[in-house]
C-alpha positions in Angstrom: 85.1 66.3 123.6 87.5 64.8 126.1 87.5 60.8 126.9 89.8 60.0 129.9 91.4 56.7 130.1 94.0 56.0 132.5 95.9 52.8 131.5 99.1 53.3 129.8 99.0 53.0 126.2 101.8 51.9 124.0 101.3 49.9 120.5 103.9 47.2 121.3 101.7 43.7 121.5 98.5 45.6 119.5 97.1 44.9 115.9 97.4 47.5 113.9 95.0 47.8 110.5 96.8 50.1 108.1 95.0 51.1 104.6 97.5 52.2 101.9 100.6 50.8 103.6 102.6 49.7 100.6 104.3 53.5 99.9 104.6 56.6 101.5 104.0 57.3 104.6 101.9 54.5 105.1 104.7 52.0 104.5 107.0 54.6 106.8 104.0 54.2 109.2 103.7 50.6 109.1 107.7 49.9 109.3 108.2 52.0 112.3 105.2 50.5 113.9 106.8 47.3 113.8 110.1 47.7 115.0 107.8 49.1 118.2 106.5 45.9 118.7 102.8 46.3 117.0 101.2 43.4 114.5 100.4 44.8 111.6 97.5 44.1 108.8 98.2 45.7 105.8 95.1 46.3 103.7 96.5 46.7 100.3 95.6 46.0 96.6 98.6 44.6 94.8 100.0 41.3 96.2 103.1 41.2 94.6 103.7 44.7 96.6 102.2 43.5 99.3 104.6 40.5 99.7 107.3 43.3 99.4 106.3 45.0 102.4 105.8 42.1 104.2 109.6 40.7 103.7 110.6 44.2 104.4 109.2 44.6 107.7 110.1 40.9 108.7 113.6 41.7 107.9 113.3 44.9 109.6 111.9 43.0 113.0 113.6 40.1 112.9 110.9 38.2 111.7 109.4 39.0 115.8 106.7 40.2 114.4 103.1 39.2 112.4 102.2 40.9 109.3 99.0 39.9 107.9 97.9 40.9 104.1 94.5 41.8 103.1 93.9 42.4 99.5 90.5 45.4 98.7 90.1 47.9 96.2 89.2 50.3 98.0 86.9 52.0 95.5 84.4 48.9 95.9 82.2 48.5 98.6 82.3 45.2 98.3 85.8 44.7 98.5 85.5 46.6 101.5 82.8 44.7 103.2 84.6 41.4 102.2 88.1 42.6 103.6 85.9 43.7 106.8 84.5 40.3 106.7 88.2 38.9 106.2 89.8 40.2 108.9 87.2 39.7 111.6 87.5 36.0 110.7 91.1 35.9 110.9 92.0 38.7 114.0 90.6 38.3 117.1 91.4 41.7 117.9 91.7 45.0 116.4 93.6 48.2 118.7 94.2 50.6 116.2 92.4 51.6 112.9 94.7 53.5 110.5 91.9 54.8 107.6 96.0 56.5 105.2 94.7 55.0 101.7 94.1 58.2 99.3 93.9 59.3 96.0 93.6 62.3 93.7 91.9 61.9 90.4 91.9 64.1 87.2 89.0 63.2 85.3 85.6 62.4 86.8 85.4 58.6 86.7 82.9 56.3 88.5 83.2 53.4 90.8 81.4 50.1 90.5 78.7 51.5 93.2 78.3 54.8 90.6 79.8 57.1 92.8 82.4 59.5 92.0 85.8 58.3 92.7 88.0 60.5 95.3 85.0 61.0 97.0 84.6 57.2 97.4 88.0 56.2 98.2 89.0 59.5 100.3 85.8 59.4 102.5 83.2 56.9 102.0 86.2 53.6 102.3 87.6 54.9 105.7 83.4 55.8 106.5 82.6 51.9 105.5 85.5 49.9 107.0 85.8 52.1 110.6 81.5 51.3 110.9 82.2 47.2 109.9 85.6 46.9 112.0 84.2 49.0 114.8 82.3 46.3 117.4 85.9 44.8 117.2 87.6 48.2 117.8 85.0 48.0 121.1 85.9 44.7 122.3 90.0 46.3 123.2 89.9 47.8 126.7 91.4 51.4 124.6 91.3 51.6 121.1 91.7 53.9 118.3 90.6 55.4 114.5 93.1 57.2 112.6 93.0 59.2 109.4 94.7 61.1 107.4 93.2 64.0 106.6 95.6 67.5 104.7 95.7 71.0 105.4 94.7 71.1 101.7 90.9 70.7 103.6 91.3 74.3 103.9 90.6 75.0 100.2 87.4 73.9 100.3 86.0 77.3 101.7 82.6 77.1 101.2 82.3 73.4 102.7 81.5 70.2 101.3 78.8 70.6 98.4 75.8 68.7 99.7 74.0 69.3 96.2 76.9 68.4 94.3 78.2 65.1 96.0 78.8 63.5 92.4 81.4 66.6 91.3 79.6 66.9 88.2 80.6 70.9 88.5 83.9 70.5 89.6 84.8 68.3 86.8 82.8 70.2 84.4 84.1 73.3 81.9 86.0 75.6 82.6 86.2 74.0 85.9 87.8 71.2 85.4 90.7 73.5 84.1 91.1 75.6 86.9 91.6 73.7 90.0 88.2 71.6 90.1 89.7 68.3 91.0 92.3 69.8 93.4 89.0 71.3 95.0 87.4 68.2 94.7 90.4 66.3 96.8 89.8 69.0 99.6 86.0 68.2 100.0 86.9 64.3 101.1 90.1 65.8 103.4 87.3 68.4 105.1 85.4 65.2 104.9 87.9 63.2 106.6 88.3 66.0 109.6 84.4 65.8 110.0 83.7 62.0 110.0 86.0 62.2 112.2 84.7 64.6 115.0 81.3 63.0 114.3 82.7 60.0 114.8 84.2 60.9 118.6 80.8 62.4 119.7 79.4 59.1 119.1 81.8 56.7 120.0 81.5 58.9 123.4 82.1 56.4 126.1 83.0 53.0 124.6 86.5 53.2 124.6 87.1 53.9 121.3 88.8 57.3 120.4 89.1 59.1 116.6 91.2 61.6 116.0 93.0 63.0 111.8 96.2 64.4 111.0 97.7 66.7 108.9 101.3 65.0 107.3 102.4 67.9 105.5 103.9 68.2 101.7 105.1 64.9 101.6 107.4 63.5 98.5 105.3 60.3 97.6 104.4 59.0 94.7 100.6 60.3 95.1 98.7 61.9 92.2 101.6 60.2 89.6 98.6 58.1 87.5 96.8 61.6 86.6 99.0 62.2 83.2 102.4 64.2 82.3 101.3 67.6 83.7 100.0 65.9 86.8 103.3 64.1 87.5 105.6 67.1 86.2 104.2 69.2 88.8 104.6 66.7 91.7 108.1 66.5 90.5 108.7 70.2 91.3 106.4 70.2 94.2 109.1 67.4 96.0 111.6 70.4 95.8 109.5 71.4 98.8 108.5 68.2 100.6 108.7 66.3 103.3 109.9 62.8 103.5 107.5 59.8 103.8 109.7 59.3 107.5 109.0 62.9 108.2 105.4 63.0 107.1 104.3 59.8 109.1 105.6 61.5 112.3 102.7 62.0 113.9 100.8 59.5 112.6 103.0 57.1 114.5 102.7 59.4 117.5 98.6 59.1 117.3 99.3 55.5 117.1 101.7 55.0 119.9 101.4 58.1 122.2 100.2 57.8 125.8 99.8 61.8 125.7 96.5 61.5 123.2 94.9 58.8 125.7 92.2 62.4 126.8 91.8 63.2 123.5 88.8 62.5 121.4 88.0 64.2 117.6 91.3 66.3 117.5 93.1 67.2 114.4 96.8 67.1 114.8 99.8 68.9 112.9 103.4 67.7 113.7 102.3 66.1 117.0 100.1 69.7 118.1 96.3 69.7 118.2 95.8 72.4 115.3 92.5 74.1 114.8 91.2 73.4 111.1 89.5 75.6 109.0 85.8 77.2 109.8 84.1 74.8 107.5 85.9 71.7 109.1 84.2 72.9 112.9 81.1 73.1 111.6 78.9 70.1 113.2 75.9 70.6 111.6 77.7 69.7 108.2 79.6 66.9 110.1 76.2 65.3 111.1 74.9 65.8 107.8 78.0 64.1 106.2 77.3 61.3 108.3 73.6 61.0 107.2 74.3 61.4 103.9 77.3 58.4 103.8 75.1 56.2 105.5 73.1 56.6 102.4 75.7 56.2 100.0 76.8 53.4 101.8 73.2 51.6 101.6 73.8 50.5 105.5 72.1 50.7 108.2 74.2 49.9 110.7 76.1 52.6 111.4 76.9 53.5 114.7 74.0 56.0 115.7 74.3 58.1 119.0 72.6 56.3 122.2 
């Protein structure tokens, strides 16, 4: 699905929303967005880090540019819908949508809502705050919804696991033991790749455009709260890596490129349109998805097809 829009597109003057820009290639994302000339709001938990990043950029820029703070956990819904509510109050536009925050978890924990936690904050968060920011999104002449999805979406083979959405199996014995929450994280990155061709189809039109990335291996500190063997086996895994610079290559592109302005539900890899994996083309399962998180969301104002 192809959207042509033929204005020039550059994110110098635009407001950019970045989730999970305090490290890794979020932060990379966020610094090298500012020395282009974009405002940034940086959704993040942790103030103290937050004010980090913010003296970072500023120093980076010159102080020539704004950085706003918005402080969610994105695990809660209603954190979400109150950072939604906070920036719509204090932003009078919003050009780019950045949905980067992620997380991997070991053990099967819960959130607040009672839904299971990587699933939550890996697809349901970017699902929530892209439907509550997205009548501002409209209101740009060109705008656009980024997330970061991960080739690791090509281990889950069979597709997402409609009857199994809490990953009571995948964190169950012997399971758990053999891969189940690694299969668990690449259910909400083939999530991520279908919200977000769903998500094109019916933004169709509005001047709004979606597209997902692939960053690669990147050395972050990701998955380092999951215990010793967890964080031992990131350390050998950075042998391999990218760097956060490298990895948030073509997210900047997405962000800043005028060669994406007739592109609409695309997933990239190192600035190429990539094809993803059978399940992730499958658009029955990406209208189901939707269905389904509009459920777990407890909303009903989506945004439904005309």
């Amino acid at each position: 699905m192809e959207s042509i829009i033929t204005n020039k597109w550059t994110v110098e003057g635009k407001y950019v929303v970045i989730t999970g820009a305090t490290s890794g290639i979020g932060l990379a994302t966020a610094k090298e967005l500012a020395i282009r000339g974009a405002n940034l709001g940086l959704v993040a938990r942790n103030q103290t880090k937050a004010t980090e990043v913010v003296n970072r950029i500023k120093a980076l820029t010159g102080n020539s540019t704004t950085v706003d703070v918005f402080l969610a956990d994105m695990a809660s819904q209603q954190s979400i819908r109150q950072v939604a509510a906070e920036i719509l109050a204090r932003c009078p536009k919003v050009d780019v949508l950045i949905n980067n925050a992620g997380a991997l978890f070991e053990t099967r924990q819960l959130t607040v809502d009672g839904l299971e936690m990587t699933w939550a904050v890996n697809h349901l968060a970017p699902y929530l705050l892209t439907t509550l920011l997205l009548n501002r999104l409209k209101e740009s002449e060109q705008s656009r919804v980024i997330t970061t999805a991960s080739h690791g979406h090509k281990m889950a083979k069979k597709g997402i696991d409609f009857d199994d959405l809490s990953a009571e199996n995948l964190y169950s014995f012997p399971k758990k033991f053999v891969g189940g929450p690694t299969f668990r994280y690449a259910e909400t990155k083939l999530a991520n790749i279908l919200f977000t061709a769903e998500l094109a189809g019916r933004l169709e039109g509005t001047g709004v455009t979606a597209h997902c990335f692939d960053p690669g291996l990147v050395s972050t500190n990701f998955n380092q709260n999951n215990g010793l063997l967890a964080r031992l086996t990131m350390s050998v895994m950075k042998i391999f890596s990218r760097s956060p610079e490298k990895g948030a290559e073509t997210l900047v592109w997405l962000a800043d490129s005028d060669e994406i302005t007739s592109h609409n539900g695309r997933y990239y890899t190192d600035m190429q349109i990539t094809i993803p994996s059978v399940p992730a083309q499958n658009m029955d399962a990406a209208k189901r998805l939707w269905e389904v998180s509009k459920e777990q969301i407890q909303c009903s104002d989506t945004i439904d097809k005309e």
